[in-house]
C-alpha positions, 0 to 999 in steps of 0.5 A, spaced: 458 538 490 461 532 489 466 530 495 472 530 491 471 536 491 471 538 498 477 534 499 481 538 495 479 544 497 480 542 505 487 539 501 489 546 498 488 548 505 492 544 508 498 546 504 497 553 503 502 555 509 508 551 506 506 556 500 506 562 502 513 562 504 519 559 500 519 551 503 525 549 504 528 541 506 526 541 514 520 545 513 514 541 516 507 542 513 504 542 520 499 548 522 497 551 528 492 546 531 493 541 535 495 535 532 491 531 537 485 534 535 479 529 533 477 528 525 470 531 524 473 537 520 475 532 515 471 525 515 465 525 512 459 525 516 458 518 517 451 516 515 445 509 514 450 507 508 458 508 512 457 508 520 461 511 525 465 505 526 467 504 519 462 498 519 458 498 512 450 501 514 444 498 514 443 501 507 449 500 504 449 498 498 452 496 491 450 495 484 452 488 479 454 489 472 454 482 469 458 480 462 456 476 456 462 477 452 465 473 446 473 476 444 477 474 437 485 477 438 488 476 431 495 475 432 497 476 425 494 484 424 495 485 432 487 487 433 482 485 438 475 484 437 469 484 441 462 484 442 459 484 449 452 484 453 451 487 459 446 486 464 445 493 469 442 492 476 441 498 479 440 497 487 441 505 489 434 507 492 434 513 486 432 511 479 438 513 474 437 517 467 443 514 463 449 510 464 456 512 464 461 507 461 468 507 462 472 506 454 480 505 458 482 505 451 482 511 448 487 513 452 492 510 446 487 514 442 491 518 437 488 524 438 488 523 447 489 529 451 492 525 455 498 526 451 498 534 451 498 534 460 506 533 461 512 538 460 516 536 455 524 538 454 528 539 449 532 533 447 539 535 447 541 529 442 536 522 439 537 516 436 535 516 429 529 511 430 528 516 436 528 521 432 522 519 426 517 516 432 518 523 436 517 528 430 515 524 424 512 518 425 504 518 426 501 518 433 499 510 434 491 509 435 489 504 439 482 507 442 476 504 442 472 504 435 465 502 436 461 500 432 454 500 435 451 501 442 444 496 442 438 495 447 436 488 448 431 489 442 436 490 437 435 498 437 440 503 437 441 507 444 443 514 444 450 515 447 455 521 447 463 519 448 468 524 452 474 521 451 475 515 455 467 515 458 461 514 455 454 516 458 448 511 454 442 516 455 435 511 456 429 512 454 426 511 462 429 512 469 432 505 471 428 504 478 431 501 484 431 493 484 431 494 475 435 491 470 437 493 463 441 489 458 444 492 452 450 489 447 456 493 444 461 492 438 468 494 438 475 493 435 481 497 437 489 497 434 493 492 440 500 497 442 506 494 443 507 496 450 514 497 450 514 502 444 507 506 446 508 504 453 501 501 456 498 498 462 496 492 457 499 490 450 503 486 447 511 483 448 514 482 441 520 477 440 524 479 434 528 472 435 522 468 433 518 474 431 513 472 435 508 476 440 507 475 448 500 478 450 497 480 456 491 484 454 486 488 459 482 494 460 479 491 452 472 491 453 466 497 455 466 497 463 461 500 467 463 506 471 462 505 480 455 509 482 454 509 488 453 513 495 459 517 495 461 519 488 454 517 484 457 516 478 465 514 479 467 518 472 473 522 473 476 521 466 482 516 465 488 520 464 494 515 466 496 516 473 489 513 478 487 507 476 480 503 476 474 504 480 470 498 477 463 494 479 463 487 481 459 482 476 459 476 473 462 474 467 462 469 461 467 471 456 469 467 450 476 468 447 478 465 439 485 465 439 490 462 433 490 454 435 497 453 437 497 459 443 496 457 450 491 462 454 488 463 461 485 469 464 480 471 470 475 465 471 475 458 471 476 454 464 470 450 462 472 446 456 480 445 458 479 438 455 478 442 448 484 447 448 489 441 452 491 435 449 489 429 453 497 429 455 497 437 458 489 435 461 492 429 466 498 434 468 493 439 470 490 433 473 496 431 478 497 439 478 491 440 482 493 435 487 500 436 488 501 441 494 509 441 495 512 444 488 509 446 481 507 440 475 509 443 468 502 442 464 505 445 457 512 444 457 519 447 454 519 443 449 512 444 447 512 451 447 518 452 443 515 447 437 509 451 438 512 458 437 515 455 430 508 453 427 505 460 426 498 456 425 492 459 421 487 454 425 483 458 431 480 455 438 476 458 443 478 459 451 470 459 455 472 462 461 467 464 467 468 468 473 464 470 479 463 477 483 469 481 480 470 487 478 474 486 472 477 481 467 484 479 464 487 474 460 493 472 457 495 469 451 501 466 447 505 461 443 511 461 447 507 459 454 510 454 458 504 453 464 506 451 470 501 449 475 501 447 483 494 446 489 495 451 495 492 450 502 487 454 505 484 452 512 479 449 508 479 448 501 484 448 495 486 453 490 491 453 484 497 457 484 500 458 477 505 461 471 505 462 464 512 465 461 517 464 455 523 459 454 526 467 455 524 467 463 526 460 465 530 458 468 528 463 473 521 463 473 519 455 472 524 455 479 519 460 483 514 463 480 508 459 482 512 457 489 511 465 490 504 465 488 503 459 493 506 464 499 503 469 498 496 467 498 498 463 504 500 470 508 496 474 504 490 470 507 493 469 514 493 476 514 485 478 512 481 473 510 482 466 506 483 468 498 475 466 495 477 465 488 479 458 484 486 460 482 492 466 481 497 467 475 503 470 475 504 472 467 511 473 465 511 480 460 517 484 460 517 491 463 511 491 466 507 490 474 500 490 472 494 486 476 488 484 475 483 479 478 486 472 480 491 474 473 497 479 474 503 481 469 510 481 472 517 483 470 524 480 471 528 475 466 534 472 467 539 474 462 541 471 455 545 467 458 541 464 464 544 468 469 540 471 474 543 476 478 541 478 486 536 485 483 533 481 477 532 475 483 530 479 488 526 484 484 522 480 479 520 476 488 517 482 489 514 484 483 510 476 484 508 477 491 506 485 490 502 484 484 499 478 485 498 480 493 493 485 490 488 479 488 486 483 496 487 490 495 483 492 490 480 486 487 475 484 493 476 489 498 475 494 492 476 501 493 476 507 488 483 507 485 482 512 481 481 517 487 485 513 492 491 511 489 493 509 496 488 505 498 490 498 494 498 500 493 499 503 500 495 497 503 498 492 499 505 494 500 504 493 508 502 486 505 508 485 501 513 486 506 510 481 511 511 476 506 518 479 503 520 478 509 516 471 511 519 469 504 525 470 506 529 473 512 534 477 508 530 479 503 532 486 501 525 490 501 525 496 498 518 499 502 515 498 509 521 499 513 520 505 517 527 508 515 526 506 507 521 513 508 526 518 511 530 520 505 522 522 502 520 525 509 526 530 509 525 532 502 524 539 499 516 540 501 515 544 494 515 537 492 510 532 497 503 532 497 499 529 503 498 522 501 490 524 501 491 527 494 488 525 488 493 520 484 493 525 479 497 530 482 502 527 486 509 529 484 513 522 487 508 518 485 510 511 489 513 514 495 506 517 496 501 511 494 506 506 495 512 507 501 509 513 505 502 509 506 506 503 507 511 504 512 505 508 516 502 501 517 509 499 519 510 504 523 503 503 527 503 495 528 511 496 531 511 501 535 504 505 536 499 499 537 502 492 538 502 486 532 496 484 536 491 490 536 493 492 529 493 485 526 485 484 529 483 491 527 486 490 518 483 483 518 477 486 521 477 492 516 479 487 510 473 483 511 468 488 513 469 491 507 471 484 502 467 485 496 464 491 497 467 499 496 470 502 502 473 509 503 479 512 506 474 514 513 471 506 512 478 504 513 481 509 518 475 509 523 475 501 522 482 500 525 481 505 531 474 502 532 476 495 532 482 496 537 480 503 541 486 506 540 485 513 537 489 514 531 486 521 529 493 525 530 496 520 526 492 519 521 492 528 520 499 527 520 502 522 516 494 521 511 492 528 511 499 532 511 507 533 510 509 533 518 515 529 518 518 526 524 523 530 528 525 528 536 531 529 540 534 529 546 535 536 548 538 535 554 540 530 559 541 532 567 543 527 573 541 528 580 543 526 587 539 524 593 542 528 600 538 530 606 542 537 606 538 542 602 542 545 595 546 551 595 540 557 591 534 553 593 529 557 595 522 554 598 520 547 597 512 546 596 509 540 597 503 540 598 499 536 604 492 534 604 488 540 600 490 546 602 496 544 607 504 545 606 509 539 607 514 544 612 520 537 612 526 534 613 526 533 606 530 529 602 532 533 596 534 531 589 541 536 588 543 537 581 549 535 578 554 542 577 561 543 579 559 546 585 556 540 587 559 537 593 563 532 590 561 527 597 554 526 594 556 526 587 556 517 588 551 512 587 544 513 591 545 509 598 538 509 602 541 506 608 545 512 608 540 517 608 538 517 616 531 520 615 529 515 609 532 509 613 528 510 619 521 511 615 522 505 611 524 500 617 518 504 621 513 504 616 514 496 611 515 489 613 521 485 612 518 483 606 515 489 603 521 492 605 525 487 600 520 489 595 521 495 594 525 498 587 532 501 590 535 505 584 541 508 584 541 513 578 537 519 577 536 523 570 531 529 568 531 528 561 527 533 556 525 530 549 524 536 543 519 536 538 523 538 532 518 536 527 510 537 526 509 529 527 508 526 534 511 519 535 511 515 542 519 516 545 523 510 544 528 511 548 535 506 549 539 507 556 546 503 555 549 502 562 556 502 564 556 494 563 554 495 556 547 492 558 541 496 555 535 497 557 528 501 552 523 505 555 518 508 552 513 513 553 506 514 548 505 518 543 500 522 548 506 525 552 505 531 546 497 531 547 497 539 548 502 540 542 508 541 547 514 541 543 519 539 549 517 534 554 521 532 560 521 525 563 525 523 570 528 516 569 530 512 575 535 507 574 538 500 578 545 502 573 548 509 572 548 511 564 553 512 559 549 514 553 541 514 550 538 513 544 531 515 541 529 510 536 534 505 536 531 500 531 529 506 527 521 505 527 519 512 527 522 515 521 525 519 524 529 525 519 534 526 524 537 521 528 544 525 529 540 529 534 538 522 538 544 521 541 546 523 548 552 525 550 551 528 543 557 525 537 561 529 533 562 525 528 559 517 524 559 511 530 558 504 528 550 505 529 550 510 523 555 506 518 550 501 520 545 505 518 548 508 512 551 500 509 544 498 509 
């Protein structure tokens, strides 16, 4: 069987205990086992293809599909069509009996099944135009309509279409190191995203009557095989994205003649689509490194969107090793375009949007595209590709390679306000951050929705926060998962679900995964052990097809720090984290032996008994004699005074650490999550001082631990998590002496 099905099945398993009683808010979806347990009972084996390491093997490989493709949109009636050819390579050590083709589209197909596998509600009221779409209008078509399938000799091949995969039966295996060429002819009905919704589509403007096109998933693409899953072809339902096979491609796009276009790839006949003005700022764009150059201008686009020309031309664009393709397409483009450094070669970073997006857009659209291929690339490997877009299209956050769609427009007055600024910030820096993860580190989306946005969404926040120091990240911060962490647990799943069984659909591929990164490089392994261990993983896997247990062996392999208990945790379960400080005990050092203390066992040597004096540590409680109850003085203790002058030089004696304060703290485990123990101590003075205790404190799946603190200063309050690094649910319970009410760290906390 397949290893999807495995992993659901150890899934299912994983959370039949939250089931089998009523769940409520607090309760953890931990089991009995223990949580430092190793992972053999749920990473696959490791193999000749994926090694132990998490190291592509000796006999990794992939397979390359190349694509010959000419494209007509026609504006006027809103339909693409297309014909491809495409060149197969099969490079798996098995022959292979038929394809399976991918067809995205027939998801918008009137009669998709997809349609039927939501629960609806009645309506209470609609709108009348609400009403008519809903019950009387017919459903839109926009599924694939093939007209032939051909082999290179021009003869029909047989095919069989389920929903939105099709398998080509050929006539003989496909062997190891062979090729196969075939042709296919299609059109499909372009959707209005913003009315039937869509990945891809078009933007229609009423004020000018004009369409804004951001077209995608338009053409027959083949499916992943490969060594995990053979065929990749778990049907398209809407939720789990792409998994895709990388290839080169060769695409001719005819649009009208007074649209502007670009797409994955780089253009060959600029000088034929740009007029000789437009080509020489494109010229001076490509050495200009400090800000955007306007290549079509306002003015320009604004004329164009009146013309409404019968005329066409052609774009011709060609890519290298990608996985997928996209462009974009309008009369209403304004193109701006600016070089980027990186180390030792130059890049393009540009933005195609309306007169509407400005003056938002042309101040930073492509200023947001420079920075985040700069820290994308500091943080795994300098970006490989000529170029990246950032399309202006309302109402959408879509990527694909070196070209996304991004919300966020100012309103009709220009007025930009902090959500709109900040959002369409984010959304640039998410999407275009994704040229990464999944275009060349290109994991299974269909099956892993986390491993392209949870990933991708650690790197947005490094950048947000690069971009600007106050910007107001939505995710990445540990504190920001919380409110999802302590949520009913009928409504989580483990983030190692399948995309299309999630119920809160960005906290677990995007939020969860990506505080988790957060949480390992800032409190469980260091900037440095994390950033070596991601950028070793990011380029092991670049331009190959890496699985969750390539990535999870690669960070403990890379940095040998075991990581098992987390990834069980935080990946393979619903545990949330819970410390608390259960209790806190002060102790005094005396020579006279406490009230109600027995028998004293100190060993002496192997099988000896230490018999005194003894200096002793009296607890602190109202029968203790107040006389003791001060700070630790050694010179005061007779014994301890004449062993030290006996036994240490002046100098070793000036070494020595002298504290005055002792403390028996015990830390509670409330939740089924370990975490290091970040512990504040506040001195009398008002200075503080943190220490930390690892995570392995828990290892025998202890739920309370206790820690003796010597200190210089007597403490007057302790805090676990002060900086709010941990997720921790419950930070009323952090505090000693315990509070009865919000104090300033809590009203902090809530403002922000």
């Amino acid at each position: 069987m397949k290893r999807v099905f495995y992993t659901l099945t150890v899934l299912a398993t994983l959370t039949t205990a939250a089931q089998d009683k009523p769940a409520t808010p607090r309760e953890s979806g931990h089991k009995d086992r223990n949580s430092f347990n190793q992972m053999y009972d749920l990473l696959a084996t490791p193999n000749m293809f994926r090694t132990a390491s998490g190291a592509p093997g000796p006999a990794y490989y992939q397979q390359q599909a190349d694509y010959k493709m000419d494209i007509e949109l026609d504006d006027k009636n809103t339909k693409l069509y297309g014909t491809e050819t495409i060149t197969y390579t099969n490079n798996a050590p098995e022959a292979l009996e038929y394809l399976w083709i991918q067809l995205d589209q027939n998801e918008n197909a009137a009669d998709s099944p997809s349609k039927l596998i939501e629960n609806q509600n009645m309506d209470p009221a609609y709108t009348a135009q609400g009403f008519v779409r809903r019950y009387a209008e017919k459903e839109f078509d926009g599924g694939f309509k093939l007209e032939y399938v051909k082999d290179a000799a021009g003869k029909p091949m047989k095919y069989t279409v389920n929903q939105t995969m099709m398998r080509i039966d050929l006539p003989v295996p496909l062997k190891h190191g062979e090729k196969v060429s075939f042709s296919i002819k299609w059109w499909y009905n372009i959707n209005n995203y913003q009315v039937v919704g869509g990945r891809s589509g078009y933007e229609h403007f009423d004020a000018d009557n004009n369409n804004l096109y951001v077209i995608a998933q338009f053409y027959p693409r083949m499916a992943v095989y490969n060594d995990v899953e053979g065929w990749q072809n778990m049907q398209f339902w809407g939720a789990g994205e792409f998994a895709l096979t990388f290839g080169n491609f060769e695409v001719n796009i005819t649009t009208p003649a007074d649209h502007v276009l670009d797409g994955t790839g780089v253009l060959q006949n600029r000088k034929d689509v740009f007029t000789p003005e437009q080509l020489r700022r494109w010229e001076l764009a490509a050495k200009t490194y400090d800000k955007p150059v306007v290549i079509v201008t306002q003015e320009e686009a604004t004329a164009a969107e009146k013309n409404f020309s019968t005329k066409k031309k052609t774009w011709k664009l060609k890519a290298d090793n990608v996985r997928d393709f996209a462009f974009s397409s309008s009369r209403k483009f304004i193109y701006d375009a600016m070089a980027v450094k990186l180390n030792d070669k130059s890049v393009m970073a540009i933005s195609l949007y309306p007169k509407e997006a400005n003056p938002l857009w042309g101040d930073s659209s492509t200023r947001l595209v420079a920075h985040t291929l700069k820290t994308y690339s500091k943080y795994t490997f300098d970006y490989p590709y000529p170029k990246a877009i950032s399309v202006s299209a309302a109402d959408q956050g879509m990527e694909y390679p070196m070209i996304c769609w991004n919300f966020g427009r100012p309103d009709e007055k220009g007025f930009v306000s902090d959500p709109i600024k900040w959002g369409n910030a984010g959304v640039i820096i998410h999407e275009v951050g994704h040229n990464f993860f999944p275009m060349i580190v290109n994991s299974d989306e269909r099956q892993w929705t986390w491993m392209d946005e949870g990933l991708n969404s650690f790197l947005e926040y490094l950048a947000e926060q690069e971009w600007d120091a106050n910007f107001p990240s939505r995710r990445g911060p540990a504190d920001k998962i919380v409110p999802y962490m302590s949520g009913d647990q009928k409504f989580l799943e483990p983030i190692m679900t399948n995309s299309e069984s999630i119920h809160q659909f960005g906290n677990n591929a995007y939020a969860k995964p990506a505080a988790g990164l957060n949480m390992l490089r800032e409190v469980i392994m260091g900037h440095e052990l994390f950033d070596h261990a991601f950028k070793t993983y990011a380029n092991r896997w670049k331009f190959k097809h890496p699985t969750p247990e390539d990535f999870f062996r690669t960070m403990e392999d890379a940095s040998a720090v075991d990581l098992d208990w987390f990834w069980r945790g935080w990946f393979y379960s619903t545990d949330y984290v819970d410390l608390s400080i259960k209790e806190v005990k002060q102790y005094y050092v005396t020579d006279v032996k406490p009230e109600g203390l027995k028998e004293v066992n100190i060993r002496k040597g192997r099988f000896g008994k230490e018999t005194g004096p003894f200096v002793y540590m009296a607890p602190d409680s109202p029968d203790a004699n107040k006389a003791d109850k001060k700070a630790f003085n050694r010179a005061e203790v007779k014994m301890l005074k004449e062993y030290i002058d006996g036994k240490f030089t002046p100098e070793e004696k000036a070494a020595l650490r002298e504290p005055k304060f002792f403390y028996e703290v015990t830390f509670e485990k409330l939740g089924g999550l370990p975490m290091p123990v970040i512990a504040q101590l506040t001195y009398e003075d008002g200075t503080t001082e943190t220490q930390t205790f690892p995570v392995q404190i828990w290892r025998k799946e202890n739920t309370t631990a206790k820690r003796v603190i010597a200190t210089g200063k007597k403490v007057t309050k302790m805090r676990l998590d002060p900086k709010l690094l941990t997720a921790d649910i419950d930070v009323e319970n952090n505090m000693w002496p315990p509070i009865a009410g919000p104090d300033k760290f809590d009203q902090l906390k809530d403002k922000k």
